[in-house]
mmCIF file of the N, C-alpha and C atoms, coordinates in Angstrom:
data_MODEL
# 
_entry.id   MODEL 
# 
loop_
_atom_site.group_PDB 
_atom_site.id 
_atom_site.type_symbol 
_atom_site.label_atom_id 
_atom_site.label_alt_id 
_atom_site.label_comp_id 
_atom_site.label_asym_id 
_atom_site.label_entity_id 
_atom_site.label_seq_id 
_atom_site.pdbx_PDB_ins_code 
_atom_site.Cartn_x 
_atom_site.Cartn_y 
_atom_site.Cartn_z 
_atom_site.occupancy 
_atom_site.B_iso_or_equiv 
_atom_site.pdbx_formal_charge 
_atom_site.auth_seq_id 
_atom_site.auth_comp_id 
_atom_site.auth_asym_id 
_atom_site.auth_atom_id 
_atom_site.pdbx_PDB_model_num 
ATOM 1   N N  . UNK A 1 1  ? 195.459 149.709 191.081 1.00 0.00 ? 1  UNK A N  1 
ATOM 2   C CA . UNK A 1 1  ? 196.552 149.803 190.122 1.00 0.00 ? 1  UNK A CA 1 
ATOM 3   C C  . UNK A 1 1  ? 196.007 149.540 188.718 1.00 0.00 ? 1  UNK A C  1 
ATOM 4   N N  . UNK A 1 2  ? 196.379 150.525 187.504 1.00 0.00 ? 2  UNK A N  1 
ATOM 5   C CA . UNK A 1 2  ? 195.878 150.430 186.452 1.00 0.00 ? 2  UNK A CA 1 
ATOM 6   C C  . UNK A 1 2  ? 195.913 149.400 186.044 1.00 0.00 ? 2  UNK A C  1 
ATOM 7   N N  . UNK A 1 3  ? 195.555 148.426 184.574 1.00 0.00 ? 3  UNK A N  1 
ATOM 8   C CA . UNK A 1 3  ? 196.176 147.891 183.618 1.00 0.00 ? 3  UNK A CA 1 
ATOM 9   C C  . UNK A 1 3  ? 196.918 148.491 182.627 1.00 0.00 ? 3  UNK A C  1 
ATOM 10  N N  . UNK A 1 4  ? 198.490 147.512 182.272 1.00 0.00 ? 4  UNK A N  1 
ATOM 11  C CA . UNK A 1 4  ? 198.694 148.149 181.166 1.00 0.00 ? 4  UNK A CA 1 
ATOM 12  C C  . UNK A 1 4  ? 197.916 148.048 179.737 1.00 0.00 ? 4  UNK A C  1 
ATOM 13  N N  . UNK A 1 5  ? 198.147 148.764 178.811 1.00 0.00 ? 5  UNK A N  1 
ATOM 14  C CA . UNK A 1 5  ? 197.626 148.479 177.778 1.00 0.00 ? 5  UNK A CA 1 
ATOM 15  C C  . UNK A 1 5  ? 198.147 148.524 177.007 1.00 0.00 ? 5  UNK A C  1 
ATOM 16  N N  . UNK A 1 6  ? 198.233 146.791 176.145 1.00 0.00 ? 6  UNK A N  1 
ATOM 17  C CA . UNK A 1 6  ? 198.712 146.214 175.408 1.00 0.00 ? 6  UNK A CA 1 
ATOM 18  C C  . UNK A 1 6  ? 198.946 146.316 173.886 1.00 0.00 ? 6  UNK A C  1 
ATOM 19  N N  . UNK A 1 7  ? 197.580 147.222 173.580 1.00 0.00 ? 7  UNK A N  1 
ATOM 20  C CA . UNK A 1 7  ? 197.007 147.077 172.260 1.00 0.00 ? 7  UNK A CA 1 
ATOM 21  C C  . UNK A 1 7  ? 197.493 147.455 171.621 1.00 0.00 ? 7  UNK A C  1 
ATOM 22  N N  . UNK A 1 8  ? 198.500 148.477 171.273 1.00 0.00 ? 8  UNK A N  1 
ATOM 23  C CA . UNK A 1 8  ? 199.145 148.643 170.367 1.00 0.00 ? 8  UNK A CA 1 
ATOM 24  C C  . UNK A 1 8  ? 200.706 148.466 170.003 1.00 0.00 ? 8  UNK A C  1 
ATOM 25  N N  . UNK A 1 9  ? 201.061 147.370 171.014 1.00 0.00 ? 9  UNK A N  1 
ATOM 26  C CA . UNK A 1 9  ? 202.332 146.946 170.985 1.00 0.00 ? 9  UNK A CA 1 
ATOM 27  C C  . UNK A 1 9  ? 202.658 146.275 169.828 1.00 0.00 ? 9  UNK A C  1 
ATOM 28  N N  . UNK A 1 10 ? 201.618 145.480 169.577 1.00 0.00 ? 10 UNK A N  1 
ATOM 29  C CA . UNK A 1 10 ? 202.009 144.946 168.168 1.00 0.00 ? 10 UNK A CA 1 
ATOM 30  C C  . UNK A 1 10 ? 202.125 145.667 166.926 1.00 0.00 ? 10 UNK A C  1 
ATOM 31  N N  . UNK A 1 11 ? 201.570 146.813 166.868 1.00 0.00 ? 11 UNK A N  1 
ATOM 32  C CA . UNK A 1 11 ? 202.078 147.581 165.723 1.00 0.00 ? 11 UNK A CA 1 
ATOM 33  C C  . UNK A 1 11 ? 203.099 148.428 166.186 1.00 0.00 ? 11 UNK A C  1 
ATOM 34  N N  . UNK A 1 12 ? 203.440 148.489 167.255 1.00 0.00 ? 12 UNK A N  1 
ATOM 35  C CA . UNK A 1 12 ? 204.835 149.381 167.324 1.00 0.00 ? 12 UNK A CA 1 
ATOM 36  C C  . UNK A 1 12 ? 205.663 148.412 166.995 1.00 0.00 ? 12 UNK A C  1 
ATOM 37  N N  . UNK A 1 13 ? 205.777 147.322 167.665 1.00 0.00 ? 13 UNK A N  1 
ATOM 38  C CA . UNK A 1 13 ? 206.743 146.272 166.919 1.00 0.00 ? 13 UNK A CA 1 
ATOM 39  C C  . UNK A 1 13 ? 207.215 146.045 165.933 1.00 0.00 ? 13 UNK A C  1 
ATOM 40  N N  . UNK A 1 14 ? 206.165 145.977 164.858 1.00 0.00 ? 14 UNK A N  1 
ATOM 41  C CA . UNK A 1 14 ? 205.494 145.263 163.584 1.00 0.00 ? 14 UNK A CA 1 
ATOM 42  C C  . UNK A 1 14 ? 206.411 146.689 162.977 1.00 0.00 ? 14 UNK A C  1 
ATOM 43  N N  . UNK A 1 15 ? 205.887 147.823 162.909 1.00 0.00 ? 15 UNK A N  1 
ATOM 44  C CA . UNK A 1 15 ? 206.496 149.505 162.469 1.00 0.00 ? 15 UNK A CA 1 
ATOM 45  C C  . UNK A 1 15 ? 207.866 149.517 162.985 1.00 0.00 ? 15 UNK A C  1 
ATOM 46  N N  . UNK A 1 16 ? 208.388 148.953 163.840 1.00 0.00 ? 16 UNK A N  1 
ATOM 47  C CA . UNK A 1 16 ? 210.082 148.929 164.487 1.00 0.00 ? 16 UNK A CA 1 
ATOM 48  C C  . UNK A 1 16 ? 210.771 148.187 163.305 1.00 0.00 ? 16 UNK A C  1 
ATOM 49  N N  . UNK A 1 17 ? 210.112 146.895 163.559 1.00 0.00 ? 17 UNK A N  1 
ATOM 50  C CA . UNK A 1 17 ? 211.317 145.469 162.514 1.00 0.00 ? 17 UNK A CA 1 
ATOM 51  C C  . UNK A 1 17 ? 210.878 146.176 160.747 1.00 0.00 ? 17 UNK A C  1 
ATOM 52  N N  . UNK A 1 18 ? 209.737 146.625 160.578 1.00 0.00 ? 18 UNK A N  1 
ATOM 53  C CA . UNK A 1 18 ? 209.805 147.338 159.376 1.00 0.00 ? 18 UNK A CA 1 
ATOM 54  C C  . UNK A 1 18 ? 210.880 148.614 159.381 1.00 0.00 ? 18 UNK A C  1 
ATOM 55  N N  . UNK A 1 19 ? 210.757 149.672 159.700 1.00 0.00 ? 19 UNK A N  1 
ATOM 56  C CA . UNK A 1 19 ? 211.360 150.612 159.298 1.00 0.00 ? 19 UNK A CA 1 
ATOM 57  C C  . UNK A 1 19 ? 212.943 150.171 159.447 1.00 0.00 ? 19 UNK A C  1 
ATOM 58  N N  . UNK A 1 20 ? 213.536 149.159 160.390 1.00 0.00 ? 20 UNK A N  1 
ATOM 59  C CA . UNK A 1 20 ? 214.550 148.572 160.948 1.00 0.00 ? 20 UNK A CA 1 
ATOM 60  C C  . UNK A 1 20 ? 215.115 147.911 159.395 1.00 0.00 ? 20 UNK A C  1 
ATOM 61  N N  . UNK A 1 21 ? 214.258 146.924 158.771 1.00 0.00 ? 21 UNK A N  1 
ATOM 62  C CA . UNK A 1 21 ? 214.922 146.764 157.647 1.00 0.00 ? 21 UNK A CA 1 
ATOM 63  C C  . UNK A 1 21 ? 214.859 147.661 156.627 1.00 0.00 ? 21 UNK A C  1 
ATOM 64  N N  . UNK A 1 22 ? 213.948 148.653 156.499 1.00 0.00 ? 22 UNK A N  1 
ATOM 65  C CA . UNK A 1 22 ? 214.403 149.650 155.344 1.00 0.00 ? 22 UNK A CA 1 
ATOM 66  C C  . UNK A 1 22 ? 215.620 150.531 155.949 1.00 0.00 ? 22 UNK A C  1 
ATOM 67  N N  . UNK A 1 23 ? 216.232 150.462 156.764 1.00 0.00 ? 23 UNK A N  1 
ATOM 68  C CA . UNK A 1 23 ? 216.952 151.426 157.238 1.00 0.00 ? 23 UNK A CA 1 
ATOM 69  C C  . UNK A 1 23 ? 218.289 150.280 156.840 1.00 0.00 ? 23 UNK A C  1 
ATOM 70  N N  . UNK A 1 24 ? 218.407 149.114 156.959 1.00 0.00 ? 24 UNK A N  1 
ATOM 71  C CA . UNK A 1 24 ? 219.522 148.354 156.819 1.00 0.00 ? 24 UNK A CA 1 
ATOM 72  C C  . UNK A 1 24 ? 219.705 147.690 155.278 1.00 0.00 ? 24 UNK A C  1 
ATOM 73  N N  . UNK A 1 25 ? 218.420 147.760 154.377 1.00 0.00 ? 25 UNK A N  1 
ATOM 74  C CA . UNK A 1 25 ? 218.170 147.752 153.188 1.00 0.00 ? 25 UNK A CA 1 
ATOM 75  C C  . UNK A 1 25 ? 218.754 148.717 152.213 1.00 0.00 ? 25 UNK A C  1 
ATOM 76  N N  . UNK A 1 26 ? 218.833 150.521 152.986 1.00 0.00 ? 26 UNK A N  1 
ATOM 77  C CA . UNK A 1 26 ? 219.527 151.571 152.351 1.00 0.00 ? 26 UNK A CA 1 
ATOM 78  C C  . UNK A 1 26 ? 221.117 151.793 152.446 1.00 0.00 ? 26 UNK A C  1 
ATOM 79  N N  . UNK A 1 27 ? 220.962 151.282 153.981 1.00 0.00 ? 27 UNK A N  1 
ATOM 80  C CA . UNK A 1 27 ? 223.106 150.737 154.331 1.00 0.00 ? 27 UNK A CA 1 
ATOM 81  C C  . UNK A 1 27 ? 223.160 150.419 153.028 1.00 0.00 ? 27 UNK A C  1 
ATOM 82  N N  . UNK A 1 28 ? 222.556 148.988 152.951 1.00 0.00 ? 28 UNK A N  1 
ATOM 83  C CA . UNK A 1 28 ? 223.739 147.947 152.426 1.00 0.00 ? 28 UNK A CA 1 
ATOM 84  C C  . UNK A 1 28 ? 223.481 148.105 150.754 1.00 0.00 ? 28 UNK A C  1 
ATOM 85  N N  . UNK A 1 29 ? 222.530 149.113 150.131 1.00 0.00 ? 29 UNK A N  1 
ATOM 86  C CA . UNK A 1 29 ? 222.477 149.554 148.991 1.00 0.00 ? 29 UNK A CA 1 
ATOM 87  C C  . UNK A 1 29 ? 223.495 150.230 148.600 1.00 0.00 ? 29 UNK A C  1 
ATOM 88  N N  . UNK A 1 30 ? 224.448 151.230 149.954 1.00 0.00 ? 30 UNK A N  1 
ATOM 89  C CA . UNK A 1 30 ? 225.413 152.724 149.267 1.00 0.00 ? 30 UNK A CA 1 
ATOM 90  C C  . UNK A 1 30 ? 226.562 151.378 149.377 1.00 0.00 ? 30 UNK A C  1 
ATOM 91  N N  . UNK A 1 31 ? 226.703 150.061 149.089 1.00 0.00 ? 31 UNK A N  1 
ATOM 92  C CA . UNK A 1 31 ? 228.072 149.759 149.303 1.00 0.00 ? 31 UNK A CA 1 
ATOM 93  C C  . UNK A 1 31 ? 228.122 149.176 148.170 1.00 0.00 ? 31 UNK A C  1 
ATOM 94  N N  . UNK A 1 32 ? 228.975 149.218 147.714 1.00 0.00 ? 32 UNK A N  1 
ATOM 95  C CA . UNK A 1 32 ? 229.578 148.215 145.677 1.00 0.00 ? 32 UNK A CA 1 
ATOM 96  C C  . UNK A 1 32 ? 230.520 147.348 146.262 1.00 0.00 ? 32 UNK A C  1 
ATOM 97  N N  . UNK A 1 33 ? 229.930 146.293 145.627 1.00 0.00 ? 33 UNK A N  1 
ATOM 98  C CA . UNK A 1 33 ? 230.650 145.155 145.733 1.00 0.00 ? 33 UNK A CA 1 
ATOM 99  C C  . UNK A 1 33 ? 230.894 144.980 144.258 1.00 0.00 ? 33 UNK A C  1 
ATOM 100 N N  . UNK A 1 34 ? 232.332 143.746 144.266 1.00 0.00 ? 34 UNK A N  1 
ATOM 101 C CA . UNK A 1 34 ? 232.742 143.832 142.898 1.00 0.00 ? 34 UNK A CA 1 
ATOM 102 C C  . UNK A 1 34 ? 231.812 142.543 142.160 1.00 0.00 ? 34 UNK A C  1 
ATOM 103 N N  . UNK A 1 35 ? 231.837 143.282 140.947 1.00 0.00 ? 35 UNK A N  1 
ATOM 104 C CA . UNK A 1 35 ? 230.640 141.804 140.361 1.00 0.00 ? 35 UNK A CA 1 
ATOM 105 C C  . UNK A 1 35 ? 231.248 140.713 140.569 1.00 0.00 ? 35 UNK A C  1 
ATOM 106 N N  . UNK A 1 36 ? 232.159 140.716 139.751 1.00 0.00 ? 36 UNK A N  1 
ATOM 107 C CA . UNK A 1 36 ? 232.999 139.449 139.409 1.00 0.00 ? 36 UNK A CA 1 
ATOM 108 C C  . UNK A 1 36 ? 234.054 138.996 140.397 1.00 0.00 ? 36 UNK A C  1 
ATOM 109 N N  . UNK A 1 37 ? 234.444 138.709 141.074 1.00 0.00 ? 37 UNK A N  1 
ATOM 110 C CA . UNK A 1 37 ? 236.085 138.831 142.398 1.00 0.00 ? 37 UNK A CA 1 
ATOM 111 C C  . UNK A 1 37 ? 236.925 137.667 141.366 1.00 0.00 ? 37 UNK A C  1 
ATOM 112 N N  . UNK A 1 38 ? 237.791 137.982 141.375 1.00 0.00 ? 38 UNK A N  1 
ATOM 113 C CA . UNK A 1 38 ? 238.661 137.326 140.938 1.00 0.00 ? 38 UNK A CA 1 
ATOM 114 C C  . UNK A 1 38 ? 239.945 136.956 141.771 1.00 0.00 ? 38 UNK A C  1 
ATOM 115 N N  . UNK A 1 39 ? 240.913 135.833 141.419 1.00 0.00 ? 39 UNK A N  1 
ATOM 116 C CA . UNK A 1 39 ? 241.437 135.678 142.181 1.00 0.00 ? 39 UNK A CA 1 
ATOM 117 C C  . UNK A 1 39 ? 242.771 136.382 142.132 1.00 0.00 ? 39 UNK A C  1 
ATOM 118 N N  . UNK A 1 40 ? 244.026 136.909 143.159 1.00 0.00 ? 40 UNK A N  1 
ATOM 119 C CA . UNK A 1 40 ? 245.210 137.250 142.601 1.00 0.00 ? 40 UNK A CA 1 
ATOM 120 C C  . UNK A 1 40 ? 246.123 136.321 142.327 1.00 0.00 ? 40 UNK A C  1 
ATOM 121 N N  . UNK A 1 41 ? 246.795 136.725 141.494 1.00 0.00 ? 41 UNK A N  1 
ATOM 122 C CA . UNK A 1 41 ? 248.035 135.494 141.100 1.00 0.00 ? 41 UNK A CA 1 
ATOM 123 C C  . UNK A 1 41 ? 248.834 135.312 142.096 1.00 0.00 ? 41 UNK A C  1 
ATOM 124 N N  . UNK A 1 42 ? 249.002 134.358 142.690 1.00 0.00 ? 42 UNK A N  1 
ATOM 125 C CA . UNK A 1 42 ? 250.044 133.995 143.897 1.00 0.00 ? 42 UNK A CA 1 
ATOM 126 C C  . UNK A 1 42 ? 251.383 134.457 143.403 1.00 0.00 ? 42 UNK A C  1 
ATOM 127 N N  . UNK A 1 43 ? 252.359 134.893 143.931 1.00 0.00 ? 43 UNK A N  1 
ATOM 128 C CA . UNK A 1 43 ? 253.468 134.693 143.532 1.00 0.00 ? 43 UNK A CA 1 
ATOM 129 C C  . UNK A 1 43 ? 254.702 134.151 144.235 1.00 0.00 ? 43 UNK A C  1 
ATOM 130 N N  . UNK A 1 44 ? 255.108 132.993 143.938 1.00 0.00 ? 44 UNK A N  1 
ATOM 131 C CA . UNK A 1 44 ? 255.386 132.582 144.812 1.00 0.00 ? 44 UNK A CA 1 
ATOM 132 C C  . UNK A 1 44 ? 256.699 132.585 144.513 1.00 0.00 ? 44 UNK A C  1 
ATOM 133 N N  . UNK A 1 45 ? 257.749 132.958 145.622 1.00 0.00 ? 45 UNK A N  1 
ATOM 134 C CA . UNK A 1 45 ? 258.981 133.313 145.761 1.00 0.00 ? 45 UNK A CA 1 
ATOM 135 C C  . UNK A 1 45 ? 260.396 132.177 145.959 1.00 0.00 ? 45 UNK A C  1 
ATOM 136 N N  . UNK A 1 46 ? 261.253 131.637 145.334 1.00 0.00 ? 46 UNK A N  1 
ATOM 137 C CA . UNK A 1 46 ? 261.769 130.582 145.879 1.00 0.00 ? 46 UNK A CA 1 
ATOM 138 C C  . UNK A 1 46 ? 263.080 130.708 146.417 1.00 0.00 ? 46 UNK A C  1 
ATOM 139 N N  . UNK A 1 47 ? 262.950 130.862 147.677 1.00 0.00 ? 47 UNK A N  1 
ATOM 140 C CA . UNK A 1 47 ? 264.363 131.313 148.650 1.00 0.00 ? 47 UNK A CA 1 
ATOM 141 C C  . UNK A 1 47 ? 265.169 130.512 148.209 1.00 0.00 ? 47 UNK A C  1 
ATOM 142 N N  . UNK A 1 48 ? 266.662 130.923 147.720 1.00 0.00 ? 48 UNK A N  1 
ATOM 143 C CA . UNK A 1 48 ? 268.071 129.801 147.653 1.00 0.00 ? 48 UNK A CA 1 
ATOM 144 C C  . UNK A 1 48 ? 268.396 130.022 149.033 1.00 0.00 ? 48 UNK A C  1 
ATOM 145 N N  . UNK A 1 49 ? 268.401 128.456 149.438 1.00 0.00 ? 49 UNK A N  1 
ATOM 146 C CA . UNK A 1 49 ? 269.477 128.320 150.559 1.00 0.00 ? 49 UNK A CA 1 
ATOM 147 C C  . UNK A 1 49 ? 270.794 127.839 150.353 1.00 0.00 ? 49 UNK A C  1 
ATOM 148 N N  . UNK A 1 50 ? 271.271 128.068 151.268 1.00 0.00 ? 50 UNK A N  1 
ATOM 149 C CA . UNK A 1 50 ? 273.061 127.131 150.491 1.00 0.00 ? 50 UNK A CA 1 
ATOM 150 C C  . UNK A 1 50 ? 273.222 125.668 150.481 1.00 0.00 ? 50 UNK A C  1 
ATOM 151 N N  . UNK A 1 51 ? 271.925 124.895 151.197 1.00 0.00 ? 51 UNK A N  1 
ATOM 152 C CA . UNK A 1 51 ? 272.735 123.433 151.259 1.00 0.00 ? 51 UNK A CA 1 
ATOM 153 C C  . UNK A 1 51 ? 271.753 122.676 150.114 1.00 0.00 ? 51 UNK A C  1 
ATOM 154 N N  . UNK A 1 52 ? 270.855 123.885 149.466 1.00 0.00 ? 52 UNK A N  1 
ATOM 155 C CA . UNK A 1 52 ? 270.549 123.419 148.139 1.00 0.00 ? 52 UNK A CA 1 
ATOM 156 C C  . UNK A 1 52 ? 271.335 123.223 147.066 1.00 0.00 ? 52 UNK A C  1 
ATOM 157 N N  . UNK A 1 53 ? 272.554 124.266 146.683 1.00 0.00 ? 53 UNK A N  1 
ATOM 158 C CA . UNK A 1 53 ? 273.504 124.062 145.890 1.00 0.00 ? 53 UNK A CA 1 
ATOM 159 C C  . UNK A 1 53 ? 274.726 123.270 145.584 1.00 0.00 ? 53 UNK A C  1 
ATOM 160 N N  . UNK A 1 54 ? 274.578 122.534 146.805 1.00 0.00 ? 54 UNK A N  1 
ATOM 161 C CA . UNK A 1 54 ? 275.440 121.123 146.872 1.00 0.00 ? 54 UNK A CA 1 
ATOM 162 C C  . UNK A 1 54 ? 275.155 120.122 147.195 1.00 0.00 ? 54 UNK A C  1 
ATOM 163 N N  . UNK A 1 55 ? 275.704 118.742 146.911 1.00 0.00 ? 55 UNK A N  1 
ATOM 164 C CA . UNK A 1 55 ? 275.537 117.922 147.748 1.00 0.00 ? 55 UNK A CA 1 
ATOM 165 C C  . UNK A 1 55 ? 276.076 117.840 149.126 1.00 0.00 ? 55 UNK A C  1 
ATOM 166 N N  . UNK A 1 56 ? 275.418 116.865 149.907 1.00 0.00 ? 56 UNK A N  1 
ATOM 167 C CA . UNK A 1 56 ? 276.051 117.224 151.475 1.00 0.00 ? 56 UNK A CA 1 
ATOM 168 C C  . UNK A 1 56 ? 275.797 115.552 151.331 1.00 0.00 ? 56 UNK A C  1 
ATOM 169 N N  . UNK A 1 57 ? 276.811 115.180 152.876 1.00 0.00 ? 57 UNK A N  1 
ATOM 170 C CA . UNK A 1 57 ? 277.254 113.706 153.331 1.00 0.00 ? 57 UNK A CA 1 
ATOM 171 C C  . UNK A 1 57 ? 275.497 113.379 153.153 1.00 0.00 ? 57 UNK A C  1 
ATOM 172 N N  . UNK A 1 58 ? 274.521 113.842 153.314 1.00 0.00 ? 58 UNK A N  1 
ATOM 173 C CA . UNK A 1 58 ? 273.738 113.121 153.830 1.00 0.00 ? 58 UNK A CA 1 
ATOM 174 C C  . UNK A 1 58 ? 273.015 112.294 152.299 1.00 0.00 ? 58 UNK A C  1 
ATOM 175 N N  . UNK A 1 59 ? 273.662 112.884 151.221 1.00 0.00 ? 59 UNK A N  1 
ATOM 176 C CA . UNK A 1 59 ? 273.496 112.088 149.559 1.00 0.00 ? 59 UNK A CA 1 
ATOM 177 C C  . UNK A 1 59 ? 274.219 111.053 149.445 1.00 0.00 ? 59 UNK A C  1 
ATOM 178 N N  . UNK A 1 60 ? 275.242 111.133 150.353 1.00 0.00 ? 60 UNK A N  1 
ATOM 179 C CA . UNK A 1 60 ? 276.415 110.786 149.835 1.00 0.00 ? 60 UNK A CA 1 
ATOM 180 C C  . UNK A 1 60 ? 276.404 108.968 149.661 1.00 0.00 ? 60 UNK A C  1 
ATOM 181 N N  . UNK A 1 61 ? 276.095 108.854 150.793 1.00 0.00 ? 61 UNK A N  1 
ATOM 182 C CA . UNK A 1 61 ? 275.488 106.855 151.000 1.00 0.00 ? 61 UNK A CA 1 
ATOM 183 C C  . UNK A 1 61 ? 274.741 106.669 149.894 1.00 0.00 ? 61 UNK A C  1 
ATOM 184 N N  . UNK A 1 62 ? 273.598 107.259 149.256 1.00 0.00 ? 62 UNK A N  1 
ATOM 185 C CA . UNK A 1 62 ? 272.566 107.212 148.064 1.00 0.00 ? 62 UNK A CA 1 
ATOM 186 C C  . UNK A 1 62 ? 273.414 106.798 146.687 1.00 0.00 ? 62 UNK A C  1 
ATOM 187 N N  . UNK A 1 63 ? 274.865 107.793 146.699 1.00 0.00 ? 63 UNK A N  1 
ATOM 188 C CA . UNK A 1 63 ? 275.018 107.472 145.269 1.00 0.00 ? 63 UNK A CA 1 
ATOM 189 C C  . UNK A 1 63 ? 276.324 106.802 145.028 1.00 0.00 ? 63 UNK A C  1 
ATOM 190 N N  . UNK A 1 64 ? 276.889 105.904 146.302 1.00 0.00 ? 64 UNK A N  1 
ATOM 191 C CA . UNK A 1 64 ? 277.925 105.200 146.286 1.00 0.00 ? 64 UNK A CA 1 
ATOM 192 C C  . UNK A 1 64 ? 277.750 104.058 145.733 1.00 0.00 ? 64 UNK A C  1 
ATOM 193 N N  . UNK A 1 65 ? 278.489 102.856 144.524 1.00 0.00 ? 65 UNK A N  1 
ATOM 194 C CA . UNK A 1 65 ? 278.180 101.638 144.331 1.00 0.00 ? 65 UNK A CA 1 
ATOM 195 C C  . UNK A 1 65 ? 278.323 100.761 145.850 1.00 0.00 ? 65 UNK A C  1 
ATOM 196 N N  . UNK A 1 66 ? 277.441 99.592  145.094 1.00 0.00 ? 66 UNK A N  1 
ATOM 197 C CA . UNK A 1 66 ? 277.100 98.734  146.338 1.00 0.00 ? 66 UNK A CA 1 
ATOM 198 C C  . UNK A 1 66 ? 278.920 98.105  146.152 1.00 0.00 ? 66 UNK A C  1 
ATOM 199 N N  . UNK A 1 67 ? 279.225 97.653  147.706 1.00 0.00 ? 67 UNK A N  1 
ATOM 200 C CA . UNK A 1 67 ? 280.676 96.874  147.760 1.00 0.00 ? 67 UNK A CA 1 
ATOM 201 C C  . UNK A 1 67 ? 280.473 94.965  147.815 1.00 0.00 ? 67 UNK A C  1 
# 
């Protein structure tokens, strides 16, 4: 049974992970990213509910004088 032969595995390797990053080097060149990112202005919305517009019993103890 033959041996395999080894010897040039390491430059197929070595020629794989190379051409491997010029190939992922040219991807990530065609993509624009924004220079600057900025943030958006939140906007924040403030739902009226109804038991905001009144008082309810549960104030009501709070703003009675003491007896």
């Amino acid at each position: 049974m033959p041996q395999l032969d080894t010897s040039t595995w390491s430059t197929t390797i070595v020629s794989m992970i190379l051409t491997l990053f010029i190939i992922f080097q040219l991807k990530i060149s065609k993509h624009h990213f924004p220079m600057s990112p900025e943030l958006k202005p939140l906007s924040t919305s403030k739902t009226n509910t109804p038991w905001e517009k009144k008082w309810t019993k549960i104030y009501l103890p709070l703003s009675l004088p003491l007896q």
